[in-house]
N, C-alpha and C positions, 0 to 999 in steps of 0.2 A: 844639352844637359847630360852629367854622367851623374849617377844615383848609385849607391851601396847602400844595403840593408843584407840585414839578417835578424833572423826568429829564432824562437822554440818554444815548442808545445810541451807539458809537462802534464800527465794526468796523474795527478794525488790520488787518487784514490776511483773508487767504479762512481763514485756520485759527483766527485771534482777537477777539473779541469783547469789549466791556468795557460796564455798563450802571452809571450812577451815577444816584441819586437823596436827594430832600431832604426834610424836611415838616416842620412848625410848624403844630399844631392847641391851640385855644383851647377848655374848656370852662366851662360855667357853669353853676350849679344842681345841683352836684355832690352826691349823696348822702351824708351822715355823721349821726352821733347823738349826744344830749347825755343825763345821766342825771340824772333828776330826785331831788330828796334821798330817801333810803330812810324808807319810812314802817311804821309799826308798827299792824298788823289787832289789832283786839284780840279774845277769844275769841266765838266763835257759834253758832249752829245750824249756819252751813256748815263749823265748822273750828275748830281750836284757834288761840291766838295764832300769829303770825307776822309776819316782816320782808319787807319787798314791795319789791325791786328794778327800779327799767323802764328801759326804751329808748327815747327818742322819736326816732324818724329824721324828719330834715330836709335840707333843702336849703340848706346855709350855708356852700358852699366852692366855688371856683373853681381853674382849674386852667390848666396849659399841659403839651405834651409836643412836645417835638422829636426828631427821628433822622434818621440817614443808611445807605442802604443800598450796597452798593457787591457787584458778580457777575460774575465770568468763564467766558467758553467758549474752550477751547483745544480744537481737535482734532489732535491730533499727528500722528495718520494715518490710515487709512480704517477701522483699525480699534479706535483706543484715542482715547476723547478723556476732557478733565478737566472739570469745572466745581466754583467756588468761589464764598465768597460771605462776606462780614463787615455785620452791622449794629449800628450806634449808638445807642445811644437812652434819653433822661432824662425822667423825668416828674417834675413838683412843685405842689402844689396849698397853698391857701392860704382862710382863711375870710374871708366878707368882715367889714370893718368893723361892732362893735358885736354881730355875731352872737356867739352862746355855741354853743362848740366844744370839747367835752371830750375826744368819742373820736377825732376827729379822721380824717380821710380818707387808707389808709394804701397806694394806689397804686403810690406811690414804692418800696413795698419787696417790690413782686409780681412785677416782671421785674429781670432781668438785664441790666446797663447794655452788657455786649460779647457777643457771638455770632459762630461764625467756623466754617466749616463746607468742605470739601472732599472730592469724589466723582471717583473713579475707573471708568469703564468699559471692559474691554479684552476684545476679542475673540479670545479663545483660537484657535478656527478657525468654520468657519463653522454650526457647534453648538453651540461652549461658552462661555459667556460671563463674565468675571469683572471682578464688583463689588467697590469695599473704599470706605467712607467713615471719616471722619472729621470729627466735632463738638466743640469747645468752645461751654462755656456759663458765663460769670462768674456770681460767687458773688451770692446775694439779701442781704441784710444783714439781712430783719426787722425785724421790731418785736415786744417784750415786751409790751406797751400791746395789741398787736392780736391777742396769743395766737400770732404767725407766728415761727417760728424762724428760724435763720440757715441758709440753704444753701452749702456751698463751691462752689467751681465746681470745674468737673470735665471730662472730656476721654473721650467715647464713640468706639468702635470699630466699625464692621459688616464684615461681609466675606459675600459669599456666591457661590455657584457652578450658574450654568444648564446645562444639554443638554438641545437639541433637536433628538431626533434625523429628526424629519420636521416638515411645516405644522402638524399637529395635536394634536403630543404632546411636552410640556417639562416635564421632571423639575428642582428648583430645592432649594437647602437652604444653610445659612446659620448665622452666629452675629452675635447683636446681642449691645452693651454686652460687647464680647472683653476690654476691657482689666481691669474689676473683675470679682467676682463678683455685686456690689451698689452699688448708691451712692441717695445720697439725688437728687431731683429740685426738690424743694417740700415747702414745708413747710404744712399747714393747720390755721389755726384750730380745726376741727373735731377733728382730729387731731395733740393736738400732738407726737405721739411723731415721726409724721413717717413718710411709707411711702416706704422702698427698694423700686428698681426692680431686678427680679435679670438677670442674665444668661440671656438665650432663644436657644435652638439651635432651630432649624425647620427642614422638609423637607414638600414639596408635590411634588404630582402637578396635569397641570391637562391636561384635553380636551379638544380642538374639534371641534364635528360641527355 
């Protein structure tokens, strides 16, 4: 892989901050598999007849991937600031010339081409603290071919609530994923039903000595 990026930070002002960045990486000798004709075992001492499916993985696809990442820090006031953050990013690969590429290298449809994410933290008083985020994640599109389903995109919620009421001792508890009860994440190969991620309520205790 060769990769170039480049950034910049720019602070607007003493409460805001803004941080952009770029990249464009190149790979080569990319991982894929081709399948050789199905062949017929005939019967034996080790086994009855059978059909004999393979995989031969190779190295016969090339690739590129571009993004942009783009984050802010707003502090509003001494006690509540925001941070936010969106990224970009397209991957596509391609086999080289003359190579045999059946299964074909299916990268392109593993991430999510937009991401957009925004965190709240506001200090109740000087005990109680309260967190709420908010994530999008665009939809995967899959591939049939690679056994990956389609993901929709989807729109998570956290919210959670600290007290501390001394240096040593903070009680914390919280709801992830508020807005469903379930939603799907990813789809895998392995699993092509596809595992929902469910809605998690937590609550901790934590010590210091």
């Amino acid at each position: 892989m060769t990769s170039y990026e480049v950034g910049q930070r720019i602070e607007i002002a003493k409460s805001v901050s803004l941080d952009a960045s770029a990249f464009m990486s190149f790979y080569q000798r990319l991982e894929t598999g081709i399948n050789p004709p199905i062949e017929f075992v005939p019967p034996s001492a080790a086994g009855p007849a059978h059909l004999l499916s393979t995989i031969l993985y190779t190295n016969s696809r090339y690739g590129q991937a571009e993004g942009v990442e783009l984050s802010a820090i707003w502090t509003a006031s001494k006690r509540w600031k925001w941070m936010g953050g969106y990224s970009w990013l397209r991957i596509h690969s391609h086999a080289y010339p003359g190579e045999i590429d059946q299964q074909q290298a299916y990268a392109e449809v593993y991430s999510p081409e937009h991401q957009f994410q925004a965190r709240s933290y506001f200090d109740v008083s000087r005990t109680i603290q309260l967190d709420a985020a908010v994530y999008y994640y665009g939809g995967i599109i899959g591939h049939s071919l690679a056994g990956v389903p389609p993901t929709p995109s989807h729109l998570r919620g956290d919210l959670g609530l600290g007290w501390r009421p001394n240096a040593k001792l903070e009680f914390s508890g919280g709801v992830q994923n508020a807005f469903d009860p379930n939603h799907l994440e990813f789809g895998s190969p392995r699993v092509l039903a596809g595992a929902e991620v469910p809605r998690n309520v937590y609550a901790s205790i934590k010590l210091s000595f």
